[in-house]
N, C-alpha and C positions, 0 to 999 in steps of 0.2 A: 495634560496628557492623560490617554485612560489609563484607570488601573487593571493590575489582573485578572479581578472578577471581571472587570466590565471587557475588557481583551476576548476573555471567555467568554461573557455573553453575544458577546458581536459577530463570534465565528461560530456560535453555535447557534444564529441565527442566518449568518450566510450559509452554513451546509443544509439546513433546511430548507432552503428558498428551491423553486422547482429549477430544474437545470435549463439553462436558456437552448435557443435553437443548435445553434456552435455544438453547446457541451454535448444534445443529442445526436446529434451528427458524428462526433469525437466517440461516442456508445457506438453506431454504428458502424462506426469505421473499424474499432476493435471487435466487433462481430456480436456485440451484446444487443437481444431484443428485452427493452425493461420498461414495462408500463408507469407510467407518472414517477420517471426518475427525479431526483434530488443532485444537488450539487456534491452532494457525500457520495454518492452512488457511483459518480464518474469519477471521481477520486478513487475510489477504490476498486473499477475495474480496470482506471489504471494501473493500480497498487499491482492487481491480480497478472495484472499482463506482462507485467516488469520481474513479479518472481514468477511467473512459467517458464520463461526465457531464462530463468537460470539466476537472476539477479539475487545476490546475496544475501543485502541490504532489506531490498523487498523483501525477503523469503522471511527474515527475523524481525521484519514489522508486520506482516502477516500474522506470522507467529506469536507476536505482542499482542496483538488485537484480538484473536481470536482464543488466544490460550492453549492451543494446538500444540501437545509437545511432538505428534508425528511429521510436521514440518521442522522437528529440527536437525540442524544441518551440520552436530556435532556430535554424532551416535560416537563414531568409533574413538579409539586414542588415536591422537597426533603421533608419529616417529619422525626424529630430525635423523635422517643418513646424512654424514659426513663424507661425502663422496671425493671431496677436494683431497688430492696427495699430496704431500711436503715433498 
């Protein structure tokens, strides 16, 4: 079984590989025009399209990857109201 390095090496030669015809297609269809896209590149207009829409999850892995603290999505304080009567 590989190890982790080699784990890492393997996907960080599948994201480099150019993105097949499907994946360009999958760009198109999300609205993206991207000259000699990568397998990363459609991953991550996925990524893009999942937090515009509002996706959580997306939005703080966006935020992970890019270092962006204006995408985050925990500016204000939380209040728990207790709305329920006895």
């Amino acid at each position: 079984m590989a190890k982790g390095k080699d784990l890492k090496k393997i996907m960080e030669s599948l994201l480099k590989q150019k993105a097949s015809e499907n994946e360009r297609a999958f760009l198109t269809e999300l609205g993206f025009t991207v000259k000699n896209p990568t397998r990363q590149t459609v991953i991550m207009a996925a990524l893009y399209k999942k937090a515009a829409a509002g996706d959580l999850s997306a939005i703080k892995e966006l935020r992970s990857i890019t270092g962006d603290s204006s995408l985050d999505v925990y500016r204000g304080a939380v209040t728990i109201v207790d709305d329920i009567k006895n």
